[in-house]
C-alpha positions in Angstrom: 244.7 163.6 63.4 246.4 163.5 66.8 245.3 159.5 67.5 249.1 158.5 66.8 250.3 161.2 69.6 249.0 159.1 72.0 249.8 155.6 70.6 253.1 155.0 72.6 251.8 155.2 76.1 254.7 155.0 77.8 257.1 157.6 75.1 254.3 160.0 76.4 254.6 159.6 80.3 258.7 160.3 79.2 257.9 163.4 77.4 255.2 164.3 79.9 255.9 162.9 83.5 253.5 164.1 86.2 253.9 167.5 87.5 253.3 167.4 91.1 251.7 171.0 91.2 249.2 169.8 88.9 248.4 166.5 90.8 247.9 168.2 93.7 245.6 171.0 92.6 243.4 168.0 91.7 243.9 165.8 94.7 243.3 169.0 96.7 239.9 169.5 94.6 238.8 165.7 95.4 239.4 165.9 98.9 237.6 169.5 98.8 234.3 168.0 96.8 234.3 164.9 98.6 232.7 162.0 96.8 233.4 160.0 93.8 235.3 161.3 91.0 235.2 160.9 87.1 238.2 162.1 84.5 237.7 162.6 81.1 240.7 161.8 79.1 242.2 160.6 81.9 245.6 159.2 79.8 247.9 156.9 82.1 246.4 157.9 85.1 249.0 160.9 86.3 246.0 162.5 88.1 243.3 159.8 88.5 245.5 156.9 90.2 246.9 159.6 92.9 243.5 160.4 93.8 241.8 157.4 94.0 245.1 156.0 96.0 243.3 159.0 98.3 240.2 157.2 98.8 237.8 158.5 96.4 235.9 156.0 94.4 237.3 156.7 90.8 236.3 156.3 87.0 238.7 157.0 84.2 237.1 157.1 80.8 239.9 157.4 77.9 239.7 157.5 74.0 243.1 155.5 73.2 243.2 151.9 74.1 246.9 152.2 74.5 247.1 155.1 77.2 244.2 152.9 79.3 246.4 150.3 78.9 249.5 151.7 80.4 246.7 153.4 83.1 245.3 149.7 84.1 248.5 148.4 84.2 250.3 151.1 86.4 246.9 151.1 88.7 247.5 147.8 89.3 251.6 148.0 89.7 250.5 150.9 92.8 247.6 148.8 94.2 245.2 151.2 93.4 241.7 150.2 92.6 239.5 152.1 90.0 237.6 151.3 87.1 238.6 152.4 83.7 236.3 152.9 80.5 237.1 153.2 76.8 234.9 155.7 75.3 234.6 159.6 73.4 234.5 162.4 76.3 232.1 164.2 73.7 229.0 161.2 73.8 229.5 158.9 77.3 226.8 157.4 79.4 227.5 155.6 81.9 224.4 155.1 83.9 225.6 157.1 87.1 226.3 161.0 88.5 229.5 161.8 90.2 230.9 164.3 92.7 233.8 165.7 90.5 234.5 165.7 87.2 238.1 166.6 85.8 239.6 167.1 82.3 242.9 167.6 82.8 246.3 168.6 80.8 244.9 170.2 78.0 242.5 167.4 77.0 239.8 169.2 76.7 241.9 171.1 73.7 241.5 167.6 71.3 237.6 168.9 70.7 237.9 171.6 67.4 234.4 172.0 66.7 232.7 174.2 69.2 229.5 171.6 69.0 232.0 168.4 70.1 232.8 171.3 73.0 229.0 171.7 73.7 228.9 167.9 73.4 231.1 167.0 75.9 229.8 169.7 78.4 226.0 168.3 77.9 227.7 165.1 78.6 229.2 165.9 82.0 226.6 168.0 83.0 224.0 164.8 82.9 226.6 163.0 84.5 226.9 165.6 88.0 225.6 164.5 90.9 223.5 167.6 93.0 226.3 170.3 94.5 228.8 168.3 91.7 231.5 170.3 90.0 233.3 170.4 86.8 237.2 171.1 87.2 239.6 171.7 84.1 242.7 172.8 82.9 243.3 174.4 79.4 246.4 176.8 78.5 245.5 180.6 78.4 246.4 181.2 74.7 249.3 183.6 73.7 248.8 185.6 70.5 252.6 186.0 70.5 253.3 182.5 70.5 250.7 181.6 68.2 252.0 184.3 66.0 255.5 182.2 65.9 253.8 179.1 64.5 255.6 179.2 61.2 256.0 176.0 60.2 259.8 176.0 61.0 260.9 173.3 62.3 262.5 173.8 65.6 264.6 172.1 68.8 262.6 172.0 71.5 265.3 171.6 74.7 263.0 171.6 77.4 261.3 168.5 75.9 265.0 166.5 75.8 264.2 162.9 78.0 266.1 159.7 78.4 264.4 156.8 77.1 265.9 153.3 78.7 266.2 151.5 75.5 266.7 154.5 73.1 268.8 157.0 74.9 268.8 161.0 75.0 265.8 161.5 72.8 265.7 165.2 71.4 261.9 166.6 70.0 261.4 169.3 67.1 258.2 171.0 66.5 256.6 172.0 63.1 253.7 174.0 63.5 251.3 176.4 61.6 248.3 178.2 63.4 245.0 177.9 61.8 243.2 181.6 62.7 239.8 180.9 61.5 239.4 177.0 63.1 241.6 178.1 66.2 244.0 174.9 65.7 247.7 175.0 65.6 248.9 171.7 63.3 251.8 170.4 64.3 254.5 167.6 63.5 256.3 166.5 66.5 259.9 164.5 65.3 261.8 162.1 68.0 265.3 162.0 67.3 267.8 159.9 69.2 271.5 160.6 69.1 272.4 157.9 66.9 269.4 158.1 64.5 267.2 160.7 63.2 263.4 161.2 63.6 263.0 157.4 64.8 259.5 158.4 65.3 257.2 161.5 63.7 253.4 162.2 64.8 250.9 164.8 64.4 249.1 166.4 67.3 246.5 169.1 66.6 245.2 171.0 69.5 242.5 173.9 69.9 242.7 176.8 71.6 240.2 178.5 73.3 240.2 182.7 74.4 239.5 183.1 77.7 235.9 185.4 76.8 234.8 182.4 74.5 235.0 179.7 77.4 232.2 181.0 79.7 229.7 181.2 76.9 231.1 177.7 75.4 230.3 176.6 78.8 226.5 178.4 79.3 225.7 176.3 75.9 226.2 173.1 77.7 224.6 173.9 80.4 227.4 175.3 83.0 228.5 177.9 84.4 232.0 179.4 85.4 232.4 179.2 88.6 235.7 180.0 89.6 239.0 180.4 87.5 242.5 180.4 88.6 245.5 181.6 86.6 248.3 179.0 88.1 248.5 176.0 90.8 248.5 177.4 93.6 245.1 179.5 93.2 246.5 182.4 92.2 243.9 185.0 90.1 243.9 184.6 86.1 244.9 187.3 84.5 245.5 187.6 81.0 249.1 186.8 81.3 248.5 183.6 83.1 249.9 180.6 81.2 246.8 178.6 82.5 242.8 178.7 82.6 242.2 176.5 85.9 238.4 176.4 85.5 235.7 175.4 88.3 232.4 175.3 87.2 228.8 174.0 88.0 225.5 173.2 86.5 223.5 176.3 85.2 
């Protein structure tokens, strides 16, 4: 339900751009593990192409052809050399271990069904090289805001960006929280100032409670190793916004 989100490669590095914290927690975690590196819905590169302009050799496997386009084609714009693979972070073999593999920004949060969860993790876990690590990043759920998921729809400020050809583009959010399958539904609308919801998508995203996610883990064959509660390596707690998650093969 989400594929259209992610259609407009370069409306989503606008309504996303990189977050420097972020890029250097992983940057920080490549240089840490050493080795080659492999992202799992790697987008348009905001973390990859930063760490392989690092000097680690660098895979970038991606579901939408549009966002690996947009990847390849800023890769190339820097001068950075990596490879880049179209393909389902829940089933991917491609013939080789790594030293580090990331799922970044939430990506991890497009898998609903606790088995394509268990998937992916079997996945990864055949593709770590001995000493290898698995780093992610998933939100820390808020029962509060999940709570507010009403359906209303609503101005999101903070989301405001200037698009060169469009102008000030505004975003409201529709969204409903699904209890039992742990999905909040959403409709996001684009609005410029001249003309109304010039583009409306759907993005669906999981959540998962911060007890569930070691024993989500365990069934693919990993373990928590570590987990940090903002950038800087800070303890989670269960006010963090942020599950920063380091784990390794069981």
């Amino acid at each position: 339900m989400s594929e259209r989100f992610y259609s407009d490669a370069r409306l989503y590095d606008r309504l996303f751009p990189a977050r420097e914290p972020a890029v250097d927690f992983y940057r920080a975690e490549a240089d840490r593990q050493g080795g080659s590196v492999l992202e799992l819905g790697c987008g348009t590169g905001h973390k990859l192409i930063p760490v392989a302009s690092d000097g680690h050799p660098c895979v970038g496997l991606e579901l939408s052809p549009d966002m690996l386009a947009e990847a390849q084609r800023k890769a190339v714009e820097r001068g950075v050399e990596l490879d880049w693979v179209q393909g389902d972070m829940r089933e991917f073999d491609l013939g080789r271990t790594f030293d580090l593999v990331i799922i970044a920004a939430n990506s991890l949060l497009h898998l609903h069904e606790t088995s394509d969860l268990v998937d992916c993790f079997r996945s990864v876990r055949r593709h770590l090289a001995p000493g290898a690590r698995l780093v992610f990043d998933v939100f820390n759920p808020s029962v509060q805001m999940l709570a507010l998921a009403d359906g209303v729809r609503r101005r999101r400020e903070a989301l405001s960006f200037v698009d060169p050809d469009r102008g000030v583009v505004h975003v409201d959010v529709a969204e409903t929280y699904d209890a039992a399958a742990q999905v909040t539904r959403g409709r996001w609308y684009f609005s410029t100032e001249s003309q109304a919801d010039v583009v409306v998508v759907p993005l669906e995203i999981r959540s998962i409670f911060p007890q569930e996610l070691p024993l989500l883990l365990s069934l693919g064959g990993l373990r928590l190793v570590e987990r940090f509660g903002d950038w800087s390596g800070g303890p989670f707690t269960g006010d963090s916004a942020v599950q920063l998650c380091v784990c390794e093969s069981d």
